[in-house]
Every structure is written in C-alpha cells, then in structure tokens.
MMTF fields as JSON, N, C-alpha, C and O atoms, coordinates in Angstrom:
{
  "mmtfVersion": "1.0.0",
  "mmtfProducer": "UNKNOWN",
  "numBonds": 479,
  "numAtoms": 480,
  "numGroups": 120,
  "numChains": 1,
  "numModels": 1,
  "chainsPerModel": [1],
  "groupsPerChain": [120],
  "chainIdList": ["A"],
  "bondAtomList": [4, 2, 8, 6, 12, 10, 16, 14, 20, 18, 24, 22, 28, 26, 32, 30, 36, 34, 40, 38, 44, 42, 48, 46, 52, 50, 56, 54, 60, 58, 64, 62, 68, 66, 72, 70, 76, 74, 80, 78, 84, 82, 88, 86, 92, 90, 96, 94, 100, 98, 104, 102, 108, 106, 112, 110, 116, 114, 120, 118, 124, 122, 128, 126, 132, 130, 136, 134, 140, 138, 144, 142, 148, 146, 152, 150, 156, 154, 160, 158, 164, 162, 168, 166, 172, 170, 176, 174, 180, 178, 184, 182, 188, 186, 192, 190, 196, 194, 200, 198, 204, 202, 208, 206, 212, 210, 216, 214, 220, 218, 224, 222, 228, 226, 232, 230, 236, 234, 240, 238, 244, 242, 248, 246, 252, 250, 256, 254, 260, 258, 264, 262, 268, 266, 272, 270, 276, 274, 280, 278, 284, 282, 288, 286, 292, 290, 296, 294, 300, 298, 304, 302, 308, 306, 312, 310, 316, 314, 320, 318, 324, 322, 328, 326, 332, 330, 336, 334, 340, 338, 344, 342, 348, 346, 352, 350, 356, 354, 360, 358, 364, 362, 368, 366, 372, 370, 376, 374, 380, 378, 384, 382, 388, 386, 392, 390, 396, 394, 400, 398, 404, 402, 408, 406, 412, 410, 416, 414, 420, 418, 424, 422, 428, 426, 432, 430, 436, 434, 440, 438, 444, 442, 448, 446, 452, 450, 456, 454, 460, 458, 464, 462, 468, 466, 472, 470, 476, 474],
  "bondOrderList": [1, 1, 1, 1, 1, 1, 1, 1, 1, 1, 1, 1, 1, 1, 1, 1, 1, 1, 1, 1, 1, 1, 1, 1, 1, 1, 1, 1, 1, 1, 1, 1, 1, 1, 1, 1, 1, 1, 1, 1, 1, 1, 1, 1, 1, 1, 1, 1, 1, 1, 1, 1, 1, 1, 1, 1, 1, 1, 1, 1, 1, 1, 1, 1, 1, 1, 1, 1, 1, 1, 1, 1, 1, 1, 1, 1, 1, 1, 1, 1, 1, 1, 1, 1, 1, 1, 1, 1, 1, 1, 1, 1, 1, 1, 1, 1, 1, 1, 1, 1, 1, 1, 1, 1, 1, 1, 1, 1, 1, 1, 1, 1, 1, 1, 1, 1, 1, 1, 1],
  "groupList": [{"groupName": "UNK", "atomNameList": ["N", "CA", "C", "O"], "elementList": ["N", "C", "C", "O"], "formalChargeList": [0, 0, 0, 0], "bondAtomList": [1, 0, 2, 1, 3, 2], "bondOrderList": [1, 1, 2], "singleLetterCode": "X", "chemCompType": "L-PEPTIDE LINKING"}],
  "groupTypeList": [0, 0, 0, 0, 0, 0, 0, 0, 0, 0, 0, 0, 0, 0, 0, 0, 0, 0, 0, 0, 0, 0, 0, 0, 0, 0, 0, 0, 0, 0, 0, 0, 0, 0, 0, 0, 0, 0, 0, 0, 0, 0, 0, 0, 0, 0, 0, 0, 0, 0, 0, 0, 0, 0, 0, 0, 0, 0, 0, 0, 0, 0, 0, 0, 0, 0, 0, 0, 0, 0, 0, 0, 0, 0, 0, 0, 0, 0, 0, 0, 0, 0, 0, 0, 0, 0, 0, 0, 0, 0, 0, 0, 0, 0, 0, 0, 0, 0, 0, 0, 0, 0, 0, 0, 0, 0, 0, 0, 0, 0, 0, 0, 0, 0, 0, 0, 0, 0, 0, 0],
  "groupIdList": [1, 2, 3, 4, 5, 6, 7, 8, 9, 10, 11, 12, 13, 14, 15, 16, 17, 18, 19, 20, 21, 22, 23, 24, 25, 26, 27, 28, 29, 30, 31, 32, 33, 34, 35, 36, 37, 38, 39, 40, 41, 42, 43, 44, 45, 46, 47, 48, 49, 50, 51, 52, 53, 54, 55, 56, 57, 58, 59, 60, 61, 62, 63, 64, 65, 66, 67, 68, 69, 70, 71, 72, 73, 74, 75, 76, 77, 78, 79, 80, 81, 82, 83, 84, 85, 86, 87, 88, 89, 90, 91, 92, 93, 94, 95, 96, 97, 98, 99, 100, 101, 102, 103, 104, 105, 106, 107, 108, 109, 110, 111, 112, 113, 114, 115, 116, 117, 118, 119, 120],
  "secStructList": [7, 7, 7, 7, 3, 3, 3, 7, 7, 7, 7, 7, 7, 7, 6, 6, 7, 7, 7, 7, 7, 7, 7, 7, 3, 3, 3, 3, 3, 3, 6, 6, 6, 6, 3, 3, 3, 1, 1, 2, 2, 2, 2, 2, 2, 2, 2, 2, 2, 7, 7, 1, 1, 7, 6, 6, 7, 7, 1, 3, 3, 7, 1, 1, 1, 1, 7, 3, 3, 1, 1, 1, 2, 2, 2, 2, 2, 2, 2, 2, 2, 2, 2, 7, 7, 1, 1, 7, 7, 1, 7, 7, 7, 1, 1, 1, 1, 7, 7, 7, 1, 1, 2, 2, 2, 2, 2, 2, 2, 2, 2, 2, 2, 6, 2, 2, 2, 2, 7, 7],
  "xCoordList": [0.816, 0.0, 0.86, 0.549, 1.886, 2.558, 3.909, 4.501, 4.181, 5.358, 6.68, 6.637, 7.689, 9.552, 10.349, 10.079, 11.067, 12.293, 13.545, 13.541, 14.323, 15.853, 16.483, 16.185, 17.551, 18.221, 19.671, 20.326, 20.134, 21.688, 22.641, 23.03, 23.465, 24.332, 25.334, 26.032, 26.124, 27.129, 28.624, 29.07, 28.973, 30.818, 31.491, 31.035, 32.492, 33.41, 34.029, 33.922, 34.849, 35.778, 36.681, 36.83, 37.231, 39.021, 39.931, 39.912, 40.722, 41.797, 42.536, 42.556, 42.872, 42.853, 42.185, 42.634, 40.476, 39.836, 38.912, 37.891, 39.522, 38.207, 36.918, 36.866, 35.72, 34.539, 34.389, 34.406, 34.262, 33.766, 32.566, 31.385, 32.882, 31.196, 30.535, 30.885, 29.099, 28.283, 26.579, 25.988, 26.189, 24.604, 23.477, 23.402, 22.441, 21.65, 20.643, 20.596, 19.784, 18.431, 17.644, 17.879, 16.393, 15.211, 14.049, 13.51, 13.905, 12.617, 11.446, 11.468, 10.337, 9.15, 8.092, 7.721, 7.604, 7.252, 5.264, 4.646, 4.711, 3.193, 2.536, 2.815, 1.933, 1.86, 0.889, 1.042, 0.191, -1.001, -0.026, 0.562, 0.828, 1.257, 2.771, 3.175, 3.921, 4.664, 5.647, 6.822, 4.965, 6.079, 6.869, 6.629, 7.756, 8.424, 8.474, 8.329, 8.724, 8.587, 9.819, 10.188, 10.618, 11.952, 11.236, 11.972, 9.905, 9.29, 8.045, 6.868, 8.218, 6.615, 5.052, 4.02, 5.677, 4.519, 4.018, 2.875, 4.821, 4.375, 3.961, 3.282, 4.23, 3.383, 2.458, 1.693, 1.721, 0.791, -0.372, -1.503, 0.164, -0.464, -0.706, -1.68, 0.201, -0.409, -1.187, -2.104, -1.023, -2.084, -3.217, -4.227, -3.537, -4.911, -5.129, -6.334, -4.684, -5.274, -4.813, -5.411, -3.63, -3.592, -3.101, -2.036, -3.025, -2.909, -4.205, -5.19, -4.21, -5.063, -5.538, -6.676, -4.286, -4.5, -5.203, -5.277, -5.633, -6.341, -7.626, -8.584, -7.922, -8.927, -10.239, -11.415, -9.491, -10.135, -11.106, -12.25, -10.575, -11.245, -11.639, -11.314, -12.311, -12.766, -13.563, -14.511, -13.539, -15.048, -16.195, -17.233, -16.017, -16.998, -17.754, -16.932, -19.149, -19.591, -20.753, -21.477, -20.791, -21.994, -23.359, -23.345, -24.398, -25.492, -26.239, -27.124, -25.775, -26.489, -25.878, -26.588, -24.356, -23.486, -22.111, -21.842, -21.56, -20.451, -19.28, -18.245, -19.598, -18.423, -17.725, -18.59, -16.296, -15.937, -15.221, -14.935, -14.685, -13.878, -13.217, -13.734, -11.794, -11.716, -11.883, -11.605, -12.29, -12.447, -14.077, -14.535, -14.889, -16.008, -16.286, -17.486, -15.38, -15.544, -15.795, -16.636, -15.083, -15.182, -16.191, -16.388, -16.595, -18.445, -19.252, -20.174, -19.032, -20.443, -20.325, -21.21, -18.898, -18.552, -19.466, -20.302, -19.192, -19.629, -20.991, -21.213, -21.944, -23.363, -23.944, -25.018, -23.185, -23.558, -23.54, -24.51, -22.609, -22.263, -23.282, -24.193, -23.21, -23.793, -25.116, -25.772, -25.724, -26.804, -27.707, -28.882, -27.28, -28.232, -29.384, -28.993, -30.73, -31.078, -32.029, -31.988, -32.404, -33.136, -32.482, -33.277, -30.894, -30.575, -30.575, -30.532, -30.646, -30.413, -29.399, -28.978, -28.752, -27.11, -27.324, -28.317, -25.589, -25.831, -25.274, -25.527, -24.543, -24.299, -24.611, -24.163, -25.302, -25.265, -24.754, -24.693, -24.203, -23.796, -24.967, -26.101, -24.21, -25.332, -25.759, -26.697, -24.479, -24.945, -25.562, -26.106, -25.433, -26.546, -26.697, -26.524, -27.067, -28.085, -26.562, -26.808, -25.391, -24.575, -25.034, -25.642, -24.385, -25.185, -23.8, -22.95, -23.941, -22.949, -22.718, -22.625, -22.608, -22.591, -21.6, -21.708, -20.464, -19.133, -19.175, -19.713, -18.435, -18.491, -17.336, -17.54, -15.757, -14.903, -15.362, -14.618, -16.401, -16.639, -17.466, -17.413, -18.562, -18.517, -17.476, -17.518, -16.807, -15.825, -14.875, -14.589, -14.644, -13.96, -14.565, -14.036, -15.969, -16.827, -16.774, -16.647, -16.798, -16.799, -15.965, -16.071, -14.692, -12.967, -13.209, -13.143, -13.449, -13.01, -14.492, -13.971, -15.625, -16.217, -16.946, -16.909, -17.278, -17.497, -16.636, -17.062, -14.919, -13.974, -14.471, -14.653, -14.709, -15.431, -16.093, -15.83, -17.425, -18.344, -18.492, -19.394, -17.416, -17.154, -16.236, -16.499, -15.136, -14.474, -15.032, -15.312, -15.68, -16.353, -15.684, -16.338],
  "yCoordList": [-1.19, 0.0, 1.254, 2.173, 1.354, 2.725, 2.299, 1.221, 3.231, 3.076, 3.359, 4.012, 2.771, 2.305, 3.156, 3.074, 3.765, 4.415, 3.854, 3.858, 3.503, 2.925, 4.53, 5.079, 5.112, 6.092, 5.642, 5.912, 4.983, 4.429, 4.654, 3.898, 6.335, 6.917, 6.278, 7.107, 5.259, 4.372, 4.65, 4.386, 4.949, 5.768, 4.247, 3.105, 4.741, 3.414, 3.361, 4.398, 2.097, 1.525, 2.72, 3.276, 2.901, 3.563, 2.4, 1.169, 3.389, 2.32, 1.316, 0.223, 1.171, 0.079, -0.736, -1.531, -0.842, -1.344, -1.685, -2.371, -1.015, -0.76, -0.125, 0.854, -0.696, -0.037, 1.319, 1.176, 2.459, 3.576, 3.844, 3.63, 4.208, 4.6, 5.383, 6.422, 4.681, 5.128, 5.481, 4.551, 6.201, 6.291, 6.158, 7.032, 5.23, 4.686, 5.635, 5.766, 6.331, 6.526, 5.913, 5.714, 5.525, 5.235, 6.295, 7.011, 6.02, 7.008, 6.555, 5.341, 6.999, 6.52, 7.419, 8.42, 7.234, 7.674, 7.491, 6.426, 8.821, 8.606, 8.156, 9.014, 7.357, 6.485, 7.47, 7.303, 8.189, 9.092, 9.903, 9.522, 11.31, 12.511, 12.4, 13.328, 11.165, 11.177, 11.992, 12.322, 12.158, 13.174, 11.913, 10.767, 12.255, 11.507, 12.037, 13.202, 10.761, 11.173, 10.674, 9.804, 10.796, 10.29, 8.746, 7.872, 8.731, 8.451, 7.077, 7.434, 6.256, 5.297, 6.474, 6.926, 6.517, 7.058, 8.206, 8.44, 9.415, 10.672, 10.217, 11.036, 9.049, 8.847, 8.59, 9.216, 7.548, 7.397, 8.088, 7.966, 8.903, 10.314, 11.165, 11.9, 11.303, 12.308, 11.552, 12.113, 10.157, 9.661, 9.631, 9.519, 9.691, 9.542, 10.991, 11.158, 11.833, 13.093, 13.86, 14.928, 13.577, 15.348, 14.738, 15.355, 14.188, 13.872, 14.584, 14.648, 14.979, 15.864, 14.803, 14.758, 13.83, 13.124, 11.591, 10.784, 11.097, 10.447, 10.181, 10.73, 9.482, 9.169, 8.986, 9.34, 8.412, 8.497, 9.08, 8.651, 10.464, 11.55, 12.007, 11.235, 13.23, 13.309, 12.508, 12.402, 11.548, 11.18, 11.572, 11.092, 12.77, 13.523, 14.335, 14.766, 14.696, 15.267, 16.094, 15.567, 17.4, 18.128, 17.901, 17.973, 17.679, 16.702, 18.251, 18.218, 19.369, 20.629, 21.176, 21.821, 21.225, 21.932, 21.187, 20.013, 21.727, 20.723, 20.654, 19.997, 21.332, 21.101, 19.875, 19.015, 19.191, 18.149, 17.996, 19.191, 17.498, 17.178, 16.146, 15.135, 16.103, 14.886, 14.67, 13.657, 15.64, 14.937, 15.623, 16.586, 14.439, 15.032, 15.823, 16.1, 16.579, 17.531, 18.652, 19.478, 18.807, 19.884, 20.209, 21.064, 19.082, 18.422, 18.781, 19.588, 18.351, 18.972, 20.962, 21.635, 21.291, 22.552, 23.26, 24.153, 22.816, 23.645, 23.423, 23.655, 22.895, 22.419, 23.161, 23.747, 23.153, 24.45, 25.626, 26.076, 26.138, 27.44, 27.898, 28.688, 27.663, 27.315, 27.135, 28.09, 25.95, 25.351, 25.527, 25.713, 25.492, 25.314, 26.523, 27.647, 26.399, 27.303, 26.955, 28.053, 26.476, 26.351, 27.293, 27.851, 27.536, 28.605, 29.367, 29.257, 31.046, 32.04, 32.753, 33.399, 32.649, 33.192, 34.468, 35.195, 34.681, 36.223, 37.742, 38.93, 37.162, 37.671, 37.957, 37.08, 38.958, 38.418, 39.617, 40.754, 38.845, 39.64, 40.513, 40.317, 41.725, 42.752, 43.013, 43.713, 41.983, 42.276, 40.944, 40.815, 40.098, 38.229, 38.013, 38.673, 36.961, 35.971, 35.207, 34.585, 35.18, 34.797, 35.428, 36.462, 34.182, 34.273, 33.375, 32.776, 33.536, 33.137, 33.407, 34.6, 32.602, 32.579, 33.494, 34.021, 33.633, 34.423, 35.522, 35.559, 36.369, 38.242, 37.921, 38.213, 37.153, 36.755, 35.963, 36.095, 35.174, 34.216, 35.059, 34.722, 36.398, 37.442, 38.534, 38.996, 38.68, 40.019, 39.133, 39.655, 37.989, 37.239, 36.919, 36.635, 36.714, 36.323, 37.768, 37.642, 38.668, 40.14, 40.35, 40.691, 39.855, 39.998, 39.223, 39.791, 38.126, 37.321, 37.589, 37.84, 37.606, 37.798, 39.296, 39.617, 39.7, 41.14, 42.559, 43.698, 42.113, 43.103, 44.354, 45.452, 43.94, 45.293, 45.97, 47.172, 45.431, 46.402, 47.036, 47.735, 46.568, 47.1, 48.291, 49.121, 48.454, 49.56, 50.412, 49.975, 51.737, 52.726, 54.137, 55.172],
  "zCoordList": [0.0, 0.0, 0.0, -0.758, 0.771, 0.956, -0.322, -0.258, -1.292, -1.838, -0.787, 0.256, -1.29, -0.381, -1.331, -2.53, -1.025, -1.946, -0.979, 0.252, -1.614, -1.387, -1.956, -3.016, -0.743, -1.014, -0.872, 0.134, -1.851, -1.521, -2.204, -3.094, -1.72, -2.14, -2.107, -1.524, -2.308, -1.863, -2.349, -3.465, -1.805, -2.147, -3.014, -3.079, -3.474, -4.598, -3.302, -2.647, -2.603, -1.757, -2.224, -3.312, -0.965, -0.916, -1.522, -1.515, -2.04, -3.077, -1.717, -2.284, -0.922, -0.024, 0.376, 1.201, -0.214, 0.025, 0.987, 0.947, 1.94, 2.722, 2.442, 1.697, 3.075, 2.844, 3.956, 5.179, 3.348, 3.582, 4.752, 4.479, 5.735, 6.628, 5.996, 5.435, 6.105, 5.168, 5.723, 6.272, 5.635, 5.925, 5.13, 4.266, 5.142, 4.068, 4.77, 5.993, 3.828, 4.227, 3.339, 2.147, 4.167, 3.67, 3.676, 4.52, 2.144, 1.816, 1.825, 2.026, 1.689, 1.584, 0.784, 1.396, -0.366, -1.182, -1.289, -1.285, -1.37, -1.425, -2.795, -3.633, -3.23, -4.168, -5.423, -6.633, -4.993, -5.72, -5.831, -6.843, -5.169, -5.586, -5.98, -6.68, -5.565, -5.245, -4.151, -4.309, -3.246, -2.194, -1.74, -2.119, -0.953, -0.454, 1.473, 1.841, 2.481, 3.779, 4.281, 3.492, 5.189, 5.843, 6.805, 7.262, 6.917, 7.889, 7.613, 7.557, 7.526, 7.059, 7.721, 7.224, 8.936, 9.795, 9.413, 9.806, 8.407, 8.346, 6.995, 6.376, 6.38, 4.835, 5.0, 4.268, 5.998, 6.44, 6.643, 6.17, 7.507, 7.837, 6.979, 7.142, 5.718, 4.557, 3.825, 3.225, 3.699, 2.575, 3.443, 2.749, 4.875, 5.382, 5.397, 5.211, 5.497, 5.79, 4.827, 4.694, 3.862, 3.238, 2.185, 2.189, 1.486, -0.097, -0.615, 0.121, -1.543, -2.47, -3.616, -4.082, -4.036, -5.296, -4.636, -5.563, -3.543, -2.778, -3.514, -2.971, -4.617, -5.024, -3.498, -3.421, -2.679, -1.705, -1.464, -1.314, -1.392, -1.055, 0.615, 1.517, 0.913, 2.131, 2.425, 1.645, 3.728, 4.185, 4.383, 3.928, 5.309, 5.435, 4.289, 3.481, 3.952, 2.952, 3.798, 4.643, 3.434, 3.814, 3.253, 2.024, 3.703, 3.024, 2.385, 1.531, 2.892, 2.278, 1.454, 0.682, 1.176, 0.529, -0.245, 0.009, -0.886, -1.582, -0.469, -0.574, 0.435, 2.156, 2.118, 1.947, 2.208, 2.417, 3.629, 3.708, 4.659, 5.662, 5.648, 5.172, 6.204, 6.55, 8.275, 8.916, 8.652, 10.226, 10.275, 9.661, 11.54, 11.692, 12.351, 12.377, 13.197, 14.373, 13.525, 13.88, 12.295, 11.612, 10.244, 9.381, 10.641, 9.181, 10.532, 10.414, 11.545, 12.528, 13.293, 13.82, 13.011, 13.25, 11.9, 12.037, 10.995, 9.788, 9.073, 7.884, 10.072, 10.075, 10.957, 10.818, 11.975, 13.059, 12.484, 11.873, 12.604, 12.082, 10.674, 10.925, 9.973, 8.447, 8.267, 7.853, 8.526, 8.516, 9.385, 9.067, 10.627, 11.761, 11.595, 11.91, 11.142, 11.289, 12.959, 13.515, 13.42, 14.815, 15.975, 16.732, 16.188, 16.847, 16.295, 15.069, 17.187, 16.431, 16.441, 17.401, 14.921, 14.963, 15.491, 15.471, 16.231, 16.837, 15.813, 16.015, 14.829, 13.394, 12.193, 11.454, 11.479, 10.238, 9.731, 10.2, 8.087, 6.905, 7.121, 7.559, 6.593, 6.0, 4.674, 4.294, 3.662, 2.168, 1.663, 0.566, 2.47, 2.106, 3.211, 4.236, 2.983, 4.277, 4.959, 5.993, 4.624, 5.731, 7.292, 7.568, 8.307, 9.569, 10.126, 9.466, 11.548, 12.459, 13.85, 14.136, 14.749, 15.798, 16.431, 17.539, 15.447, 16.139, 15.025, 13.918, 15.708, 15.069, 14.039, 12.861, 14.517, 13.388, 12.189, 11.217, 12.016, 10.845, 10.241, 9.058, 10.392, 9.94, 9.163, 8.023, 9.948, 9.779, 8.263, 7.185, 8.627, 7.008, 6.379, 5.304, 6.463, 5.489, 4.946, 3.728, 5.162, 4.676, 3.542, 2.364, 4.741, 3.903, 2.646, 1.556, 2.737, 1.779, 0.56, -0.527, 0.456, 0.139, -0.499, -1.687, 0.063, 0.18, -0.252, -0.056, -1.079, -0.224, -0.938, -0.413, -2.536, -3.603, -2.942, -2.981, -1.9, -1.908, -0.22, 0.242, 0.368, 1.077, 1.219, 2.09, 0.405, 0.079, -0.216, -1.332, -0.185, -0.282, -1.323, -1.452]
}
C-alpha cells in the first residue's frame, strides 16, 4: 500500500579497500502525488489526511453543501455554524443571508467575500 524508496548513495571503496562509513536513508514515497517522507509514519499520515491526489477523497460530505472534511468535528462545526437554522445566529452579513454565531466568521466572510463592496 505505501510506496519504499531505497536512497543508496554508496561511495566506490578507498583504493585500499576498505569499505567507507556510510549512511543509508530510507525514503518513503506517497503512491497518488509522489512526495516523499523520511518516515513510514508521516506517509501514512499524509495519505490519510492530506494527499489531495487520494482518489479516496474526504469522508466527510456536507449533506447541504459541496463542504468536504476529513475529520467530523469539523463536518459537525460547519453544520452548526452554516446550517443550523433552529438557533439564532448572533451575526449576520449585511450584504446576504450569511449568519454566524461568532463576530470573526462574519468580519472574514466580509474579507473574503465582500472586499469590492465594502471599500467605499
């Protein structure tokens, strides 16, 4: 499952013949993007969580929006925030129906959204 890279810079013997001290590293290579990790464990970790080329894909899917996650703390953070209409957000946009519990997920929804028509 995880691709192996062999990194074996190997010096020619000294003309006396002795073998040279030498340090082998092992690579480990992500099979979808090709990165490479010093580490099995941190390949691991990018092909479960942050490979992009992961046919995989996110697990998580927002059942209202094209939202993806890979963790669910942050598929039920962004259902709250977002979706929930039964509480009443204490925020809203003033130029759409964005809404939000916190004054910051406002103030960037602004930034990032809004910046044209907010400049005056």
């Amino acid at each position: 499952m995880y691709g192996y890279i062999s990194n074996y810079n190997v010096p020619q013997p000294s003309e006396d013949g002795a073998q040279p001290n030498q340090i082998v590293y092992k690579r480990h290579m992500c099979i979808y993007c090709r990165k490479v990790y010093p580490l099995k464990n941190l390949l691991k970790k990018h092909m479960q969580f942050g490979c992009k080329m992961n046919p995989r894909g996110p697990p998580f899917a927002c059942n209202f929006c094209p939202y993806k996650s890979m963790y669910k703390a942050n598929m039920e953070r962004h259902v709250r925030n977002v979706h929930d209409t039964d509480s009443g957000h204490k925020f809203h946009c003033e130029l759409c129906s964005f809404c939000s519990n916190y004054s910051f997920c406002v103030r960037r929804h602004m930034k990032t959204f809004h910046r044209k028509d907010c400049k005056q």
